[in-house]
C-alpha positions in Angstrom: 108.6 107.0 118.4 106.3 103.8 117.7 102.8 106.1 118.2 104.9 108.7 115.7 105.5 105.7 113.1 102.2 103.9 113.8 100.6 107.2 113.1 102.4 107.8 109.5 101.8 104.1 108.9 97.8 104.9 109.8 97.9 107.9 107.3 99.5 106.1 104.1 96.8 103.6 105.1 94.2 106.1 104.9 95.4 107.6 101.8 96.1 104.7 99.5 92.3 103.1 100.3 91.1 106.0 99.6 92.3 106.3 96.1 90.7 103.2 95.5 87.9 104.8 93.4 90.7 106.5 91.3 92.1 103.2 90.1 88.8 101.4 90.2 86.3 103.1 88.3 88.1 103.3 84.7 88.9 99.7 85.3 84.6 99.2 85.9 84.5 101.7 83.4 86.2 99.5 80.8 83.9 96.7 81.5 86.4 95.2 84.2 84.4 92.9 86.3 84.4 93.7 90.2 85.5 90.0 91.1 88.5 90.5 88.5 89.9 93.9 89.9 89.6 92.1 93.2 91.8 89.5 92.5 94.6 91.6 91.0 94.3 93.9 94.0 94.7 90.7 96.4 97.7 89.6 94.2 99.7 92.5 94.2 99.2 93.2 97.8 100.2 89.7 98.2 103.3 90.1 96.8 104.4 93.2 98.8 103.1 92.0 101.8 105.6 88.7 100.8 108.2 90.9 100.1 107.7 93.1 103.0 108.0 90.0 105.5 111.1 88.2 103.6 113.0 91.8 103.8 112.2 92.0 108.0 112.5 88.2 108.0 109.1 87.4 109.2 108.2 83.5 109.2 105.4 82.4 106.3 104.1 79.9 109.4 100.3 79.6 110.5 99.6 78.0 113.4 96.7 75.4 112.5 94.3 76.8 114.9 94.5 80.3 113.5 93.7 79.4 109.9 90.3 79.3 110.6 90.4 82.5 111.8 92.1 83.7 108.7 90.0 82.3 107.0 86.9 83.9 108.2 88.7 87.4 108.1 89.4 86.6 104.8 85.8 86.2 103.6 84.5 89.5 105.4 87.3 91.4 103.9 86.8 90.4 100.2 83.0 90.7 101.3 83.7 94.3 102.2 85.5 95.4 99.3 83.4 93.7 96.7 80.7 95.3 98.2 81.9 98.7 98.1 82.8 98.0 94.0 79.2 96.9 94.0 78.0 100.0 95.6 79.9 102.5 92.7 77.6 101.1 90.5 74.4 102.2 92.4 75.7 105.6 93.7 78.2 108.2 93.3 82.1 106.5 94.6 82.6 109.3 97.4 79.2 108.5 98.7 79.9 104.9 98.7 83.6 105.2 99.7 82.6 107.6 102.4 79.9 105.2 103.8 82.2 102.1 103.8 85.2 103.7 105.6 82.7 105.4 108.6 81.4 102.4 109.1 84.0 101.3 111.8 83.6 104.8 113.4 79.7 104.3 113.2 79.9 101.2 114.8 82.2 102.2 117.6 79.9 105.3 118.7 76.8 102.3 118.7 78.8 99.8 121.0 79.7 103.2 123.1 76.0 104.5 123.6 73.6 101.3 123.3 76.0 98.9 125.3 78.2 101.0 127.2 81.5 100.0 125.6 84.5 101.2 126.9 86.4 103.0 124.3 90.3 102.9 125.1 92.1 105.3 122.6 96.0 105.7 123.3 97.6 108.3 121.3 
């Protein structure tokens, strides 16, 4: 039952980043700055995620030697998605959508042929 749910948590997922172009370019369209659409993305899912962790009672506590880490996720992953609102300027959004989310699948197939990576996939 977890692989079943895990799975239909992996496809909403899928589906709601992709309709990021959909909300994103008549914002950029507008004149909306990149750095602002960010922030109110980040906000909102701040707020669900909140409210998704005080309805399954999840604690709000870091431990001190993760924050670092959290930090440093942090940075890539506003990195990532600024870049991709950067790259809907300079080519077409499924071009630039479809690049960003193959990346991980890109990068997986280059750890499996040049270093002999061991891919572990449970389904």
């Amino acid at each position: 039952m977890n692989s079943l749910k895990g799975f239909i948590y992996g496809l909403a997922t899928s589906i709601t980043f992709g309709l990021i172009p959909l909300f994103t370019l008549p914002l950029m369209q507008k004149g909306m700055e990149a750095d602002s659409i960010l922030f109110y993305r980040f906000l909102f899912a701040t707020i669900a995620l909140a409210g998704m962790m005080k309805i399954h009672k999840e604690p709000f506590f870091i431990n001190k030697k993760d924050i670092l880490i959290i930090v440093v996720l942090a940075v890539f992953y506003t990195a990532s998605a600024l870049f991709l609102l950067w790259g809907y300027e300079f080519m077409g959004a499924g071009v630039a959508t479809t690049i960003h989310f193959t990346y991980p699948v890109f990068v997986t197939l280059l750890m499996f042929f040049l270093f002999r990576a061991c891919l572990n996939f449970k389904v």
